[in-house]
C-alpha positions, 0 to 999 in steps of 0.5 A: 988486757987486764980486767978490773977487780973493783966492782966501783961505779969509779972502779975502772983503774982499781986491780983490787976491791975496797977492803970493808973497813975502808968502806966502812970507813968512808961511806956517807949514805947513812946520813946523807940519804936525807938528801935523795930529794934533792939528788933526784930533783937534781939529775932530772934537771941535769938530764933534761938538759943533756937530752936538750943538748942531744947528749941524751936521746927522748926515749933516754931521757923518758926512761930515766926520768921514769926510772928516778920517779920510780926510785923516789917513790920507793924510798918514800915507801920505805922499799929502798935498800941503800947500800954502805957499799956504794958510798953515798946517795949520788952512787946508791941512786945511779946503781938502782938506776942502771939497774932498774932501765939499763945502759940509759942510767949510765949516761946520766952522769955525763958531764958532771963530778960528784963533786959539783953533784953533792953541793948542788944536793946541799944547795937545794936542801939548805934553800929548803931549809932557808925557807922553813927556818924562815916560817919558823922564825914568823911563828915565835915572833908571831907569839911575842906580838901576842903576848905584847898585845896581851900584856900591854900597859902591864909594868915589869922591872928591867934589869942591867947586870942582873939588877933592877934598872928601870921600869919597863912594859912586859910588852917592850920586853916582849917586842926586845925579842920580836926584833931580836928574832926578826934580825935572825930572819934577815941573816937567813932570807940574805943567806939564801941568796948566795945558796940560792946559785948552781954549782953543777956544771963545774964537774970535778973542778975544771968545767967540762968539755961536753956541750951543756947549758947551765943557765938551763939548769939553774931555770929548772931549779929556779936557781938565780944564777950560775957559779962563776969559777969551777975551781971555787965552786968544788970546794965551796962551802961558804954558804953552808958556814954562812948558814950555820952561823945564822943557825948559831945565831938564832940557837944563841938568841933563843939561848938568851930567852931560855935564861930568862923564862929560867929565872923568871919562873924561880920562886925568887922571880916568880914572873912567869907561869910555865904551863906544866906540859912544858916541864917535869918533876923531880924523881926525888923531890915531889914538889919540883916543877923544873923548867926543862924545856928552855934548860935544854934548849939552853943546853942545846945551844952547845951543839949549835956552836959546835957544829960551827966550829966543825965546819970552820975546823973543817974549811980552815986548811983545805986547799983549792977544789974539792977534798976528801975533808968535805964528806965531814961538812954534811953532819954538822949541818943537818944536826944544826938544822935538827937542833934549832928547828926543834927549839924554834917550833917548841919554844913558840909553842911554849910561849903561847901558853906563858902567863905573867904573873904581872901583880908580883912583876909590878910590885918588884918595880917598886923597890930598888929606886927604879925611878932614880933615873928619872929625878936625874932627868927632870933636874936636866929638865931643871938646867942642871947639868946631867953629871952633877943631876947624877951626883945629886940622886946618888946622894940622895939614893944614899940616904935613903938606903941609910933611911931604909926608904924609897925615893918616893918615900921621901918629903918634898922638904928632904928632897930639896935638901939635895937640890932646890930645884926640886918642886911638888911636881917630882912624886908625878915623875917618880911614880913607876907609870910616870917614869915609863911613860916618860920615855918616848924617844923612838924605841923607848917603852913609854904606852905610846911607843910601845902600841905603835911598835905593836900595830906595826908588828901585828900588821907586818905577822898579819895579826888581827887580819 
């Protein structure tokens, strides 16, 4: 009988040894060490629950639930030597385990494939990461009630096309992102469901014909539920897609924002102040302040998307169960994880040192006929018909853009000149704190609705507590 030359944990049917560029090649434990966690937690549930299905004696179980602690502990004292040989971290664990308590380890991995190893490995980390993107995200929104409560009744011009549109409160456009970002969090606690489900107990893809529980398991890891189909569940990685869409989404949403704190801290806005611990200078120019935080974490947005399109690259021609292909799943996901938990932390902490320069925000509403709108309406009010109301301010925006005026500037005389319907009451109308607090339909940024979307929020972030 012959004897083996591969000296694999898999190596049995193998006559020679890997060559080195193959394992060079193929291994994974360089980046998939941050998972030993996760690998750990999960064999000891897996052992627990052969021991309860007497696939493991008590004195088995005791011995490798010591040996994997004992492990754990070593890695986290940085005494561990992960080898490139052994591949990844299911295979770099089970060796030091065999080698650490004997033939014990080896029975550790009865009836289950790594395959349905290292999504539970990725389950478990990515419901951990669910669960600190979703602090995050309260951290940032926590920072725009503030600065809503801190700026409240403060004017600011509000934009469409990048053109002055109407006047708005600095708190509504602060209370914009508080929504913006709390959606992200709703992506993310509604993705944890559908990580939050066992894979082990499918094995490579067939199930297993050994007695186990995996209802078991899925309560000692506080899993809600078991996977349905073996086949489905090795070659799985919806959820992981899914998370790294809401990562693309939150990277984008803070993309946006970034483009803003850009343009409002030019000289040309001047809106905002960003702290100058928050930026650099130029090597050249010395009276450069550059906003490089929110430019890079503009920047950084690229790589969120591209760790997207990695996996749906990836996942896109694989056929049923489990490839080879999926090793390639891990890096993209730990990097969009790196990527936006760095630019959510950063950003709130930024935020929380922003001033608005709101006399210079205030004086931009008074310009760019910001209240044309507003004339509209009250001719509406008027019983003119809103489209012939609108052609009516556009003639008189004309005119006074021939002028060289603002509405405002205008004569009651000129005004009716446009429309008869126009009385002493309009200069109340056309007044920046008139038009804003005009706008009191549900969401609008009149005072009123603004404070009560603000006391709403403070209560829910526990402000003020």
């Amino acid at each position: 009988m012959g004897t083996a030359k591969s000296q694999k944990l898999w190596g049995g049917r193998f006559e020679e040894a890997t060559a080195a560029s193959v394992e060079a090649f193929t291994e994974s434990i360089s980046y998939d060490k941050r998972l030993y966690r996760y690998d750990i937690e999960g064999s000891k549930a897996h052992a627990t629950m052969l021991a309860a299905n007497k696939l493991l004696s008590g004195e088995e179980l005791t011995a490798i639930i010591e040996g994997l602690s004992a492990i754990e502990a070593r890695i986290e004292g940085d005494n561990f030597s992960f080898k490139s040989e052994l591949e990844d971290i299911h295979m770099n664990i089970e060796k030091a385990l065999i080698d650490d308590i004997g033939p014990a380890g080896a029975k550790l991995h009865s009836a289950r494939s790594r395959n349905d190893q290292i999504a539970l490995d990725l389950r478990l980390y990515l419901r951990d990461q669910c669960d600190r993107f979703m602090v995050l995200l309260d951290d940032i929104r926590r920072a725009f009630v503030v600065l809503a409560r801190n700026y409240m009744g403060r004017v600011m011009p509000g934009y469409t096309h990048m053109q002055r549109a109407q006047p708005v409160l600095i708190s509504h456009h602060m209370m914009a992102y508080y929504e913006m970002f709390g959606r992200d969090r709703e992506r993310i606690a509604d993705c944890r469901k559908r990580i939050n489900i066992l894979p082990l107990g499918a094995a490579a893809m067939a199930g297993t014909g050994l007695p186990i529980d995996r209802e078991m398991v899925a309560e000692l890891l506080d899993f809600d539920g078991v996977t349905a189909n073996s086949m489905d569940t090795s070659g799985d990685r919806d959820f992981a897609l899914e998370f790294v869409s809401c990562c693309t989404m939150i990277q984008l949403h803070l993309s946006r924002l970034s483009e803003e704190l850009v343009l409002w801290s030019s000289q040309e806005f001047s809106f905002v102040t960003i702290a100058d611990k928050f930026c650099t200078g130029s090597s050249i120019m010395p009276q450069k302040k550059n906003p490089d935080i929110p430019e890079l974490i503009r920047g950084k947005s690229g790589r969120v998307v591209g760790s997207l399109m990695s996996l749906v690259t990836l996942m896109k021609g694989l056929p049923m169960t489990y490839n080879r292909d999926l090793q390639e799943d891990k890096e993209p996901v730990f990097d969009a994880v790196d990527t936006v938990s760095a630019s959510l932390a950063i950003m709130a902490e930024m935020l929380g040192n922003l001033k608005f320069n709101t006399e210079q925000m205030e004086e931009a509403t008074k310009t760019g006929f910001m209240t044309a709108t507003d004339l509209a309406d009250y001719l509406v009010l008027h019983n003119v018909a809103f489209r012939d109301a609108h052609g009516i301010v556009g003639r008189a925006v004309a005119a006074c853009i021939e002028k060289g005026c603002e509405l405002t500037e205008l004569s009651l005389e000129e005004m009716r000149e446009f429309s008869p319907f126009i009385n002493e009451d309009i200069f109340k109308i056309l007044n920046v704190e008139g038009s804003v607090n005009s706008r009191i339909s549900t969401g609008g940024t009149a005072s009123v609705r603004v404070e009560e979307a603000v006391q709403t929020a403070e209560k829910n972030m526990g402000i003020g507590e």
